[in-house]
Backbone bond lengths (Angstrom), bond angles and torsions (degrees), N, CA, C in turn:
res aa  C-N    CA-C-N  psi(-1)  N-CA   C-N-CA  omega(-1)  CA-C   N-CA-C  phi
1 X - - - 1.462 - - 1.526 111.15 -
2 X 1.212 118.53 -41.06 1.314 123.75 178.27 1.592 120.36 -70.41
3 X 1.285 113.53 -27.51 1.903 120.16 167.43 1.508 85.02 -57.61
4 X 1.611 130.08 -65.77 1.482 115.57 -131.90 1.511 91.01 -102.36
5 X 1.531 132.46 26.76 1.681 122.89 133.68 1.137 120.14 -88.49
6 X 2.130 121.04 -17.09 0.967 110.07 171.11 1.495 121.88 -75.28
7 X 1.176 86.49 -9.58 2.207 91.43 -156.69 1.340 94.27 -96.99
8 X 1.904 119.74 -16.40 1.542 112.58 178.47 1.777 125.06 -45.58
9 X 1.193 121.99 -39.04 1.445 129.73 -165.22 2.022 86.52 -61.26
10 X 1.320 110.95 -56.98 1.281 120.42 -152.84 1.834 116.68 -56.75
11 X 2.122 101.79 -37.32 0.961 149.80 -161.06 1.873 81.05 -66.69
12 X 1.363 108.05 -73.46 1.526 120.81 -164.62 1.369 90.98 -59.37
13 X 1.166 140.44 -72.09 1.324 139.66 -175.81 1.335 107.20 -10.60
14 X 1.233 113.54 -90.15 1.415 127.69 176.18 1.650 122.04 -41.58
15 X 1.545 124.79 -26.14 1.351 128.96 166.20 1.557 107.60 -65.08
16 X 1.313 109.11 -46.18 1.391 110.66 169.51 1.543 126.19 -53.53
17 X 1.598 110.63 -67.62 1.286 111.39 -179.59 1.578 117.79 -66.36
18 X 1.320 115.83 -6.66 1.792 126.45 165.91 1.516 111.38 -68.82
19 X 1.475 101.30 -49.13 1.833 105.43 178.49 1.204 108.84 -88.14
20 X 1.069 141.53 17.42 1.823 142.47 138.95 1.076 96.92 -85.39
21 X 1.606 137.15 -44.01 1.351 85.30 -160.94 1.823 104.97 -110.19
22 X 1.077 115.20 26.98 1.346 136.42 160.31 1.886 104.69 -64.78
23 X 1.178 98.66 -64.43 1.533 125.91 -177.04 1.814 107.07 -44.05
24 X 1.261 108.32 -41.96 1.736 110.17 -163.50 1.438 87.28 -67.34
25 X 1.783 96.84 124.28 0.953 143.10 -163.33 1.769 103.11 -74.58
26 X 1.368 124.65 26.80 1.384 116.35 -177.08 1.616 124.32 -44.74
27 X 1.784 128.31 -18.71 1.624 130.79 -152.97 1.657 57.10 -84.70
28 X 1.484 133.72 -77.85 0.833 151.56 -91.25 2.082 100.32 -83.55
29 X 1.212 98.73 -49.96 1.533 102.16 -169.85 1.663 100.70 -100.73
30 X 0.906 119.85 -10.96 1.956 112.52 161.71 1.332 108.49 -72.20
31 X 1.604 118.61 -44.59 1.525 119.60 166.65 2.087 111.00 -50.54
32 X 1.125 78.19 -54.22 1.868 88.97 -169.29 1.418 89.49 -57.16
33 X 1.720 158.72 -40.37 0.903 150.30 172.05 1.739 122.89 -53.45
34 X 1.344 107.52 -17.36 1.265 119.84 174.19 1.416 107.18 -96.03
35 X 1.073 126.81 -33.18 1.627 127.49 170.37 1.346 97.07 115.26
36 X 1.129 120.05 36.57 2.092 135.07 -174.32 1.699 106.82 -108.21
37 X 0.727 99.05 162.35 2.015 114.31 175.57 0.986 83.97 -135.90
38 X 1.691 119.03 92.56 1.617 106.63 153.43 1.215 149.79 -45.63
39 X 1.500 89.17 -23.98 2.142 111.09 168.88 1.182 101.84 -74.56
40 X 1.478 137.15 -45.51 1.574 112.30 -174.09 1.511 121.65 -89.86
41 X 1.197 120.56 22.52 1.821 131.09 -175.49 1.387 105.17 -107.91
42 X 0.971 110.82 169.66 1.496 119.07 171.82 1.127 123.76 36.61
43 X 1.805 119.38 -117.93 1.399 137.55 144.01 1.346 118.24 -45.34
44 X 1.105 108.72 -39.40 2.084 101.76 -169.31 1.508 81.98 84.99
45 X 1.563 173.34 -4.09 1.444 149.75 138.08 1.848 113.09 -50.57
46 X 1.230 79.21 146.53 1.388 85.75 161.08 1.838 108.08 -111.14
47 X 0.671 135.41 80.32 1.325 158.37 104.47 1.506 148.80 -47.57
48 X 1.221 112.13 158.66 1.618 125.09 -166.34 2.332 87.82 -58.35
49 X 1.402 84.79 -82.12 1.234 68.73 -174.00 1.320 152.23 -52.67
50 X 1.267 103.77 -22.50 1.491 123.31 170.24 1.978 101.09 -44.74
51 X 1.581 100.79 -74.89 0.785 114.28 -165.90 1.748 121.52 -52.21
52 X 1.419 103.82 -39.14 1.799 101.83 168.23 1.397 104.67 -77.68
53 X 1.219 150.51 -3.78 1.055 142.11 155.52 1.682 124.97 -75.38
54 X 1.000 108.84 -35.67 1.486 134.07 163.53 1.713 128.97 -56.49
55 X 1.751 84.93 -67.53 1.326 111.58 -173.52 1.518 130.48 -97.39
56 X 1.506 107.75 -55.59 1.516 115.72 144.61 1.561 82.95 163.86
57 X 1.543 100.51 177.35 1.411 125.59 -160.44 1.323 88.46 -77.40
58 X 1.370 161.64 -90.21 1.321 144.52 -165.31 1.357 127.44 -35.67
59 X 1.402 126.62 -61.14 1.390 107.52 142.33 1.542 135.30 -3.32
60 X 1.248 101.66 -79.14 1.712 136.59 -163.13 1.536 80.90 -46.82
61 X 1.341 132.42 -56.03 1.693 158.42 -139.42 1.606 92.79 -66.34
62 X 1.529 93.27 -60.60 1.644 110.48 -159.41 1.394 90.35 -77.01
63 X 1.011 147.20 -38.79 1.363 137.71 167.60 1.880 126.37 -33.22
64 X 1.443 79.29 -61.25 1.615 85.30 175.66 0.758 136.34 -82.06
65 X 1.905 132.07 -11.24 1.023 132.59 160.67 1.818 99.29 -57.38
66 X 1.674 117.32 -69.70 0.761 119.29 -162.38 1.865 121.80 -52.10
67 X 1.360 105.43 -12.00 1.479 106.05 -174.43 1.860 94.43 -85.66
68 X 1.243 102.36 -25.51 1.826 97.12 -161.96 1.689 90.11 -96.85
69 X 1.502 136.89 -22.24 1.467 118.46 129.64 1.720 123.11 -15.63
70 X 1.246 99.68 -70.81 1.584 103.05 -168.75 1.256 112.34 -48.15
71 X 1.082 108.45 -42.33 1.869 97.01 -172.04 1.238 121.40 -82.64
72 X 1.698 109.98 -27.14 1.767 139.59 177.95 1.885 98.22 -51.71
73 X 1.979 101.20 -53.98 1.463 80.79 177.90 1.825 135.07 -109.32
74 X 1.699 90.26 24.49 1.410 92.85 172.63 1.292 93.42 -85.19
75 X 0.877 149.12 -15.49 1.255 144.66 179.24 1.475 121.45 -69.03
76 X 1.509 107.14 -58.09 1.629 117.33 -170.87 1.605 90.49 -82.82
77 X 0.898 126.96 -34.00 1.679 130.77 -172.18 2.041 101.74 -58.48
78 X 1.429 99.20 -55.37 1.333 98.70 -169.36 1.863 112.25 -78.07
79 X 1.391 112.07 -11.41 1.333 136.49 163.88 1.374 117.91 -57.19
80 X 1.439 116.02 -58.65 1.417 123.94 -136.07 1.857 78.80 -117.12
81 X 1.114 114.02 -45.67 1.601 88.97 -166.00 1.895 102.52 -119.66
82 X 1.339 117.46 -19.65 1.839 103.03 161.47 1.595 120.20 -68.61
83 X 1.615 99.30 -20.80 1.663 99.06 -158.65 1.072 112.69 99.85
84 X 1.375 132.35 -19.99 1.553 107.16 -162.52 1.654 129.34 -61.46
85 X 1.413 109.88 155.52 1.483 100.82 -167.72 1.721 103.39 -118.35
86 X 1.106 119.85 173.93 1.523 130.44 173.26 1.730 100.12 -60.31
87 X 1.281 106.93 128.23 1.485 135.05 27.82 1.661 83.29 -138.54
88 X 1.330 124.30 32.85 1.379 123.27 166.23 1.261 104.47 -84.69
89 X 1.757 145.12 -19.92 0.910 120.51 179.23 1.588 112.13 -74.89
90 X 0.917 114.18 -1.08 1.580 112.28 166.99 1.687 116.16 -58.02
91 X 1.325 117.45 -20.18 1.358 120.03 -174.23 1.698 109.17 -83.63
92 X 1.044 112.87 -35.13 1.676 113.13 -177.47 1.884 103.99 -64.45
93 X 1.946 88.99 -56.99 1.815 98.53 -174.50 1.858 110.46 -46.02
94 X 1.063 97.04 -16.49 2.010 111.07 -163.87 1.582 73.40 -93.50
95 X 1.042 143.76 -71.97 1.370 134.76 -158.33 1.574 109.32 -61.73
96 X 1.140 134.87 -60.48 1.205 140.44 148.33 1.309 99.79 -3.91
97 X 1.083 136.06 -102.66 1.546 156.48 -179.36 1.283 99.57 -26.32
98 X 1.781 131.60 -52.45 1.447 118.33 179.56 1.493 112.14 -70.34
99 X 1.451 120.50 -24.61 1.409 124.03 166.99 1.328 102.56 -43.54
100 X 1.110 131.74 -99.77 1.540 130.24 178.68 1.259 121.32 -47.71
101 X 1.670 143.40 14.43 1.244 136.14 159.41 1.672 85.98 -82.00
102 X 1.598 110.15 -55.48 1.564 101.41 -160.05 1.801 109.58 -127.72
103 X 0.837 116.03 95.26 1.348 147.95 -152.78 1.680 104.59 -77.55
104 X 1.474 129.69 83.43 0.972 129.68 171.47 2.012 126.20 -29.45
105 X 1.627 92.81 -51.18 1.773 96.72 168.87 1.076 112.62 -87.44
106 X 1.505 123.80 29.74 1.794 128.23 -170.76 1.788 106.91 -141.35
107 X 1.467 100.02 22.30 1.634 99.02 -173.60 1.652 114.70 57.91
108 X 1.115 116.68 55.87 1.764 107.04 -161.38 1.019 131.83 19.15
109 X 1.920 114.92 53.26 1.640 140.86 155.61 0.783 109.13 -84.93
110 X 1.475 121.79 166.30 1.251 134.33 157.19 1.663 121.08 -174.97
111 X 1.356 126.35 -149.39 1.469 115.17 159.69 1.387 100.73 -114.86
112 X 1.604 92.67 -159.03 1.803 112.48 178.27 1.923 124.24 -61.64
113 X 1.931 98.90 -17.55 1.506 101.65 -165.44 1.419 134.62 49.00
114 X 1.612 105.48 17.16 1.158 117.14 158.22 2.289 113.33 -40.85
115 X 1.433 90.64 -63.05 2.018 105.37 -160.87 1.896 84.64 -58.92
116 X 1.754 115.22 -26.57 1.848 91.64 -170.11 1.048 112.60 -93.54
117 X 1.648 124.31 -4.84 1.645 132.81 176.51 1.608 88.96 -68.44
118 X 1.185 113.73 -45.31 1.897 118.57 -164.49 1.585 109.26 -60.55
119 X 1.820 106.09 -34.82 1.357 114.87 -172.33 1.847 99.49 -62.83
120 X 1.510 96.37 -56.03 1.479 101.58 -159.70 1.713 98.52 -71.74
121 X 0.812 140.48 26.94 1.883 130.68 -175.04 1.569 82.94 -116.25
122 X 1.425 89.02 -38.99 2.365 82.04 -156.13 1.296 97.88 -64.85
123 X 1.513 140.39 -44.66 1.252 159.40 147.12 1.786 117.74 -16.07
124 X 1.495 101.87 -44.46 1.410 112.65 -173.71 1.594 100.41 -102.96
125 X 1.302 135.42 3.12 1.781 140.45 -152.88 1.185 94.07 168.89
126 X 1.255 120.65 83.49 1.319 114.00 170.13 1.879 132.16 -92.56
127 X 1.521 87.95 -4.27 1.421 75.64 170.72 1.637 93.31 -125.22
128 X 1.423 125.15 -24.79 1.927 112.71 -173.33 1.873 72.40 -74.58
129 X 1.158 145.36 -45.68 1.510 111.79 -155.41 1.263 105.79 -78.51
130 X 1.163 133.10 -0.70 1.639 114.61 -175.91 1.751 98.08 -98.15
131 X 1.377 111.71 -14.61 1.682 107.18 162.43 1.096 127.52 -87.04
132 X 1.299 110.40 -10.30 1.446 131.88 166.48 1.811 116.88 -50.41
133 X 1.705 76.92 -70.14 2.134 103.94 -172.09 1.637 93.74 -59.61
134 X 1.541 112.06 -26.52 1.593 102.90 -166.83 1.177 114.83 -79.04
135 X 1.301 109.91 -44.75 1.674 108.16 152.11 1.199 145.07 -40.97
136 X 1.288 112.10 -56.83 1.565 124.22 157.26 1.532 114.24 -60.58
137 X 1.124 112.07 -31.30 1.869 92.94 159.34 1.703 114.43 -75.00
138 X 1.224 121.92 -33.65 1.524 122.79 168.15 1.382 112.59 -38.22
139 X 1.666 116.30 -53.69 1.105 123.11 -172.73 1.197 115.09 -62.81
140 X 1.253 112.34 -44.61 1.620 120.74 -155.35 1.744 86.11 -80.89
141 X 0.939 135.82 -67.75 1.715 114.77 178.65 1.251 157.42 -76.81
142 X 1.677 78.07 23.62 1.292 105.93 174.97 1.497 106.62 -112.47
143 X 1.108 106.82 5.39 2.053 130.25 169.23 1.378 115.48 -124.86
144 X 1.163 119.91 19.80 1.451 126.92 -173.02 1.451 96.32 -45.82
145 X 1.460 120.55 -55.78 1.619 122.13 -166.17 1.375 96.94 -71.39
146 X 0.910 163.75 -16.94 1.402 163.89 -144.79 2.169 91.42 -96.72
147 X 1.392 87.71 161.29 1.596 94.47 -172.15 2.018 88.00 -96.58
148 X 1.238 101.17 146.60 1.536 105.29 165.83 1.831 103.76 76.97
149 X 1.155 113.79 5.02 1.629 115.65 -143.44 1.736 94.07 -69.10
150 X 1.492 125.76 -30.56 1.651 122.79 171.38 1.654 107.97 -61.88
151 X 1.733 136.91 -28.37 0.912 145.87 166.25 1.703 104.18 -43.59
152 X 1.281 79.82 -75.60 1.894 113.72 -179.47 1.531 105.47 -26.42
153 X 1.344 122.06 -47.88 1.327 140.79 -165.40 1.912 104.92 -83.38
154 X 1.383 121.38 -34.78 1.548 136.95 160.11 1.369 98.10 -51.91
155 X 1.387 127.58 -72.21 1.276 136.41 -173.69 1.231 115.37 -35.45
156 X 1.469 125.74 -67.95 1.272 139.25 -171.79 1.776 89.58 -65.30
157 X 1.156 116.80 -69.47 1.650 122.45 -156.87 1.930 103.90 -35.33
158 X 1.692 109.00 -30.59 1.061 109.56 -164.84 1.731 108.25 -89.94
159 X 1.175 80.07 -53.51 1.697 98.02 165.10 1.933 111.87 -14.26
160 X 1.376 75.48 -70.61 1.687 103.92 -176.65 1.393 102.70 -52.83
161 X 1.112 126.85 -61.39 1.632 120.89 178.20 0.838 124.42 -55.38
162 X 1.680 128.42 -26.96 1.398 127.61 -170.49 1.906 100.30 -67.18
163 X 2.018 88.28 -56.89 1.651 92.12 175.61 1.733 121.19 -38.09
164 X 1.692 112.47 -54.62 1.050 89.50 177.36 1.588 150.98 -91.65
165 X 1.261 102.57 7.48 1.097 120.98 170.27 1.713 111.31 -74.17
166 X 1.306 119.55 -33.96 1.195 130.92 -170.37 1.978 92.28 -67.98
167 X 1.247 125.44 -54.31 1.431 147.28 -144.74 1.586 86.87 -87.43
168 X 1.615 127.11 -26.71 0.856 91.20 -169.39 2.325 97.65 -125.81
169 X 1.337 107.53 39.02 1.153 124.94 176.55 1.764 101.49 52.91
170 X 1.174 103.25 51.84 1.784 90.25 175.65 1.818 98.75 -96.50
171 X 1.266 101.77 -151.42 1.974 94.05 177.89 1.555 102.74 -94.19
172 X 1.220 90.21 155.13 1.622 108.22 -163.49 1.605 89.75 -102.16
173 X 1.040 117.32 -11.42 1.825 115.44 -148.62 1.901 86.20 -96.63
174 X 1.333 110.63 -48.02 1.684 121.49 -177.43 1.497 98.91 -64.91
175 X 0.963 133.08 -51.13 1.769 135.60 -170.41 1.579 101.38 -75.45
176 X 0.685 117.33 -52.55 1.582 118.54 165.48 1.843 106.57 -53.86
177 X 0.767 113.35 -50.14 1.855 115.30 -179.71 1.618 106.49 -67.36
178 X 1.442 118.85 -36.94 1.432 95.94 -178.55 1.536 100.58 -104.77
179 X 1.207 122.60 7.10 1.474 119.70 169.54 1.693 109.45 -83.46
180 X 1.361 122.76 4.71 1.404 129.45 178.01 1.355 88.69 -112.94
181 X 1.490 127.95 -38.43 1.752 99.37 -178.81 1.233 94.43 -76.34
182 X 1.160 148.12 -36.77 1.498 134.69 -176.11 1.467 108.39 -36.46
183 X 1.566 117.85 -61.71 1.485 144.11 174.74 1.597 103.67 -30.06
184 X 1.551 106.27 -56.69 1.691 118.38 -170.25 1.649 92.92 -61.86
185 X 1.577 115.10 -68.82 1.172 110.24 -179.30 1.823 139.03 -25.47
186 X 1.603 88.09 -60.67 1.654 94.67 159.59 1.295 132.29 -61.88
187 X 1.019 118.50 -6.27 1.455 140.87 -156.71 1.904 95.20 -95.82
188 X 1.076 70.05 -68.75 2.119 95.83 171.49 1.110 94.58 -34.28
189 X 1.168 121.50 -77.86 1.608 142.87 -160.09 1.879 118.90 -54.48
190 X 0.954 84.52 -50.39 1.525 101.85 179.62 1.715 102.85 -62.51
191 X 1.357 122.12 -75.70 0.914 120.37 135.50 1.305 135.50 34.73
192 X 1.682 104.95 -108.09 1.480 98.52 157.32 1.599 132.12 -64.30
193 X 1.331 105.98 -23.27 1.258 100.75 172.08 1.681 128.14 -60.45
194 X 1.733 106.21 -26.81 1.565 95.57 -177.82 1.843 96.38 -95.88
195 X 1.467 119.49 9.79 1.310 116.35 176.71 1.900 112.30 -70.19
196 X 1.822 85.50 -54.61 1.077 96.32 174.89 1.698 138.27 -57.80
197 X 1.741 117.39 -31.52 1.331 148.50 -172.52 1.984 70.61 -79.08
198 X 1.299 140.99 -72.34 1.272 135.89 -158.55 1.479 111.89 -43.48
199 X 1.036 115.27 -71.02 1.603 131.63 145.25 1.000 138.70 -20.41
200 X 1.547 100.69 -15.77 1.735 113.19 167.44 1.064 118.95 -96.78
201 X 1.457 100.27 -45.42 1.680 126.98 -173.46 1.864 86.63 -41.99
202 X 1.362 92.90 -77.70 1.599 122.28 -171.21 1.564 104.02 -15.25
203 X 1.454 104.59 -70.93 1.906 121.14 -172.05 1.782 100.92 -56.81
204 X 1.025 112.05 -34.15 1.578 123.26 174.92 1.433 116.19 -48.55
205 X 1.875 91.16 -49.79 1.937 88.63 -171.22 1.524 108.22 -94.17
206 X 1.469 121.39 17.26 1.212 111.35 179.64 1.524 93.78 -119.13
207 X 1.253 133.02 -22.48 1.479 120.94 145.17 1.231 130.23 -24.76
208 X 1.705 106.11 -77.08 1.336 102.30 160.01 1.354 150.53 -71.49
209 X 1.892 113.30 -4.88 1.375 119.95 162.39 1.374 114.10 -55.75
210 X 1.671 103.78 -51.07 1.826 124.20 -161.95 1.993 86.00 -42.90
211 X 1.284 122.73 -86.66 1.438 123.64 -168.52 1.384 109.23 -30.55
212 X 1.385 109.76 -36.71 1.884 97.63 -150.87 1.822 93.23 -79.53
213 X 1.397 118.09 -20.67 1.354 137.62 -169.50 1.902 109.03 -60.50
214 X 1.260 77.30 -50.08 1.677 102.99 -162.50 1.332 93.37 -60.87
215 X 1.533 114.51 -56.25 2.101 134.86 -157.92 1.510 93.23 -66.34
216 X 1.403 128.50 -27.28 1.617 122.70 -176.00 1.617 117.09 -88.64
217 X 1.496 88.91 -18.64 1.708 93.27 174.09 1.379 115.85 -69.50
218 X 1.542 99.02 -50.74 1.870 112.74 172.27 1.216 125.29 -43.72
């Protein structure tokens, strides 16, 4: 108990400087360079995909490296120069990830944090997680038609890590910790997704009320 009041000052440090740089608003001002509001297009995320769908495929590109950056170096950042140790570095990578759900220079926007959950795993498992993400991208486009099918592809990707980490005696306690932010993540995601489908529905039936409104007045 007494290491982790000393190591607390260092601990917070690093939660902090993880959710800044989670937070930098990259969907946000590469879009604004195109003359886009990434919040009012598409999805309303600022995200990889949003944005190559939106904006164009180079963009979209530079996005995702840079979002799966974010989590890659809250990780080694809060590692290599706070100290932090297992399975507390799970607290910065979790902060990281709320950086980009709610984005201090983005009005508390952001996207799904799918690409910075990916940063911080490869960071925390760097070689079972990059067979992990590779899998779960296998999956997911090989379900493209499937509803949720990029979810679908989280699922498996994690799935897969738990197995191999288990198979190959790494910590069960760390794979288990970012397999619950995975959980939060989807959670997030899902989430906005039936917010947004709500929100559509919604603008939909007042589309078609507005006419039927107007034709009864006449």
């Amino acid at each position: 108990m007494s290491e982790l009041l000393e190591s607390m000052p260092m601990l917070l440090a690093s939660v902090a400087v993880s959710y800044i740089l989670g937070a930098i608003p990259l969907a946000d001002q590469l879009s604004k360079r195109h003359g886009i509001d990434i919040f009012s297009v598409g999805t309303g995320l600022a995200g990889s995909t949003n944005v190559r769908k939106t904006v164009g495929k180079l963009p979209g590109l530079m996005v995702l490296v840079g979002d799966i950056a974010k989590g890659s170096l809250a990780v080694i950042i809060s590692r290599e120069i706070f100290g932090v140790s297992d399975p507390w570095i799970l607290l910065p990578a979790g902060a990281a990830i709320l950086g980009h759900w709610a984005s201090i220079f983005s009005g508390l926007r952001g996207g799904d944090g799918l690409a910075t959950l990916g940063g911080a795993t490869l960071a925390l498992f760097p070689i079972l997680g990059f067979i992990s993400i590779l899998i779960g991208m296998l999956i997911q486009l090989g379900g493209q038609k499937l509803p949720y099918s990029s979810l679908l592809g989280v699922v498996a990707a994690y799935g897969s890590l738990a197995a191999l980490v288990i198979v190959n005696e790494g910590d069960r306690t760390l794979v288990i910790g970012i397999g619950g932010l995975a959980g939060l993540v989807l959670s997030w995601a899902l989430r906005g997704h039936k917010r947004r489908r709500h929100e559509s529905d919604w603008e939909q039936a007042e589309k078609t009320t507005v006419p039927q409104d107007q034709s009864n007045r006449h």
